[in-house]
C-alpha positions, 0 to 999 in steps of 0.5 A: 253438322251433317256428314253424308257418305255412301257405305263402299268399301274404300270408304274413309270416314275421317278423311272426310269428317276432316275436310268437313270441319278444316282439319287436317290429320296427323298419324291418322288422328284428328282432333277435334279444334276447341271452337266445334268441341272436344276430342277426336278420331283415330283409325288403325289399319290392322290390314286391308280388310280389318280396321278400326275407327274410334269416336270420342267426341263432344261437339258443341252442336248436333252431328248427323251422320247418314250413311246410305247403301252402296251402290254395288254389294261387297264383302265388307261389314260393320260393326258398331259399338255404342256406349253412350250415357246420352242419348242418341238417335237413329233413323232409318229411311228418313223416318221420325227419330228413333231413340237408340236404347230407353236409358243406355245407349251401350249397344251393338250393332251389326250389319252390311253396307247396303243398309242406310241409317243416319245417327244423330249425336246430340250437341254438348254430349259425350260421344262414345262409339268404336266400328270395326270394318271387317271383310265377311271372309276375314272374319270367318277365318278369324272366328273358325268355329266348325259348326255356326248357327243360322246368326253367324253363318249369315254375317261370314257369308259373303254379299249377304244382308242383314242387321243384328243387335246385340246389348252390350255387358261391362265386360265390353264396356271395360274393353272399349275404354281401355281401348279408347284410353291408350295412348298409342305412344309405343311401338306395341300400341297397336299391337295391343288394341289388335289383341283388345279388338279381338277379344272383343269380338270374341265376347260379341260372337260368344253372345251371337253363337247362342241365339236360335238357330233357325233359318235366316229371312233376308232383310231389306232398308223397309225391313229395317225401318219397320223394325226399329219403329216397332222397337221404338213403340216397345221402347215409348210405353213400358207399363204395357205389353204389346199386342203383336196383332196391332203391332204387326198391323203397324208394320204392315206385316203379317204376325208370323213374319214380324216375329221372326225378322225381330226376334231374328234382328234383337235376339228374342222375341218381342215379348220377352225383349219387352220384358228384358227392357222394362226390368232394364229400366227397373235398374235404371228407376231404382239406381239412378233415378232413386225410386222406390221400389214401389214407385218404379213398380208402379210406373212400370205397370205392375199393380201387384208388386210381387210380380214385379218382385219376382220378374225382377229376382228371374231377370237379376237373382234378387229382389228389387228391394235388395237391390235397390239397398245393396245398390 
């Protein structure tokens, strides 16, 4: 099942998803009939120019959603909260599939709307996934913070372009199930999603308000591409550094640029994104795929395991041996 739609602002993802499948809407939730599935959709208007779209389904076949860019620039951005335990998919341009995150899909996305993607929601997978609709001038006087780093001075500025990720902590994971688990059966529900929205995008901009501030680099749809297939070569092989001379070679771009769109993009550079990735996979080997430590050392590329050691101890404040017992 395929759901096409161009990014405007008046855009209503669930009135189409809803003629997409024959259902109709109730209260501005649809539920997803027993034949495709389970669960539902549900919007909440907080204005005209902030909103809520919340995403907890599993289909029974696969769900492409491609979003291609408006056609004119406006005001309104996005703000996408994944928090999968499957994993999904996401491309840019038509390319090749690339694996949103190794082994979590929790992840944040933000971005405009005159960027395409198109995410792929594997069939008979739990689909966990919230996008605020906010306007660039809603959200800087929601934010009011009187001196912004080059990150957040970007996204509050209006008809700019750009995409950022952000990984996502428990504490926004906790907020999001909360919010996907009221039942919106007061007079006060939205009310308190209001307030949990809030907070959640404090935690967010607490996270982005960090980052370098350097000079921003306009991003475009080939940008972005080239930037997720580089993630995705990063992501494919954790045993071995990369080599920004041959990655920069792959992305047709000059070293220097390469570096700042993706530290720009993800938040740091990409060796030490590569390194916080591979020690994320280190907790994924050791918790849930029960290897030792050993064992997950060596598949991640270390041949001395004291450096993996203390990789692990800088990264998570002990050592993989005490994690994996406390764990």
């Amino acid at each position: 099942m395929i759901l096409r739609f161009t990014a405007s602002p008046h855009f209503d993802f669930i009135t189409q998803f809803a003629g997409l499948i024959g259902m109709p809407i109730k209260d501005n939730l649809l539920e997803i009939p027993k034949s495709m599935g389970q669960g539902f959709v549900r919007k909440i208007i907080f204005d005209d120019d902030f909103r809520l779209l919340m995403h907890q389904y599993t289909l029974k076949e696969d769900f492409i959603i491609q979003r291609n860019p408006t056609l004119n620039r406006n005001d309104f951005l996005s703000i996408f909260f994944y928090n999968n335990e499957q994993s999904l998919e996401m491309k840019y341009n038509e390319e090749k599939n690339i694996p949103f995150s190794q082994n979590s899909n929790s992840a944040v996305q933000v971005t405009t709307n005159d960027l395409s993607s198109t995410v792929r929601f594997p069939a008979n997978t739990q689909t966990q996934y919230m996008v605020i609709g906010i306007t660039a001038s809603r959200l800087k006087t929601l934010l009011s913070i009187e001196h912004v780093n080059s990150t957040i001075k970007t996204i509050t500025t209006e008809k700019a372009s750009f995409l950022f990720f952000e990984s996502m902590d428990a504490e926004m994971k906790l907020l999001l199930k909360n919010i996907a688990n009221t039942t919106m059966t007061d007079a006060l529900s939205d009310f308190y999603i209001r307030i949990k929205v809030l907070e959640l995008l404090y935690l967010l901009f607490r996270r982005l308000s960090i980052r370098e501030n350097k000079s921003y680099r306009a991003i475009n749809n080939t940008d972005a591409e080239k930037l997720m297939m580089i993630r995705n070569e990063i992501l494919n092989d954790l045993s071995s550094a990369p080599v920004l001379n041959e990655l920069a070679q792959m992305a047709a771009m000059s070293e220097t640029k390469l570096n700042q769109l993706f530290k720009q993009t993800f938040g740091d550079s990409i060796y030490n994104y590569f390194q916080k990735v591979r020690m994320e996979e280190a907790v994924f080997l050791l918790k849930q795929a029960n290897r030792s430590v050993s064992e997950a050392g060596y598949e991640l590329g270390f041949s001395n395991l004291s450096h993996f050691s203390r990789l692990f101890k800088k990264h998570y404040g002990m050592t993989p041996k005490k994690y994996s017992t406390n764990g």
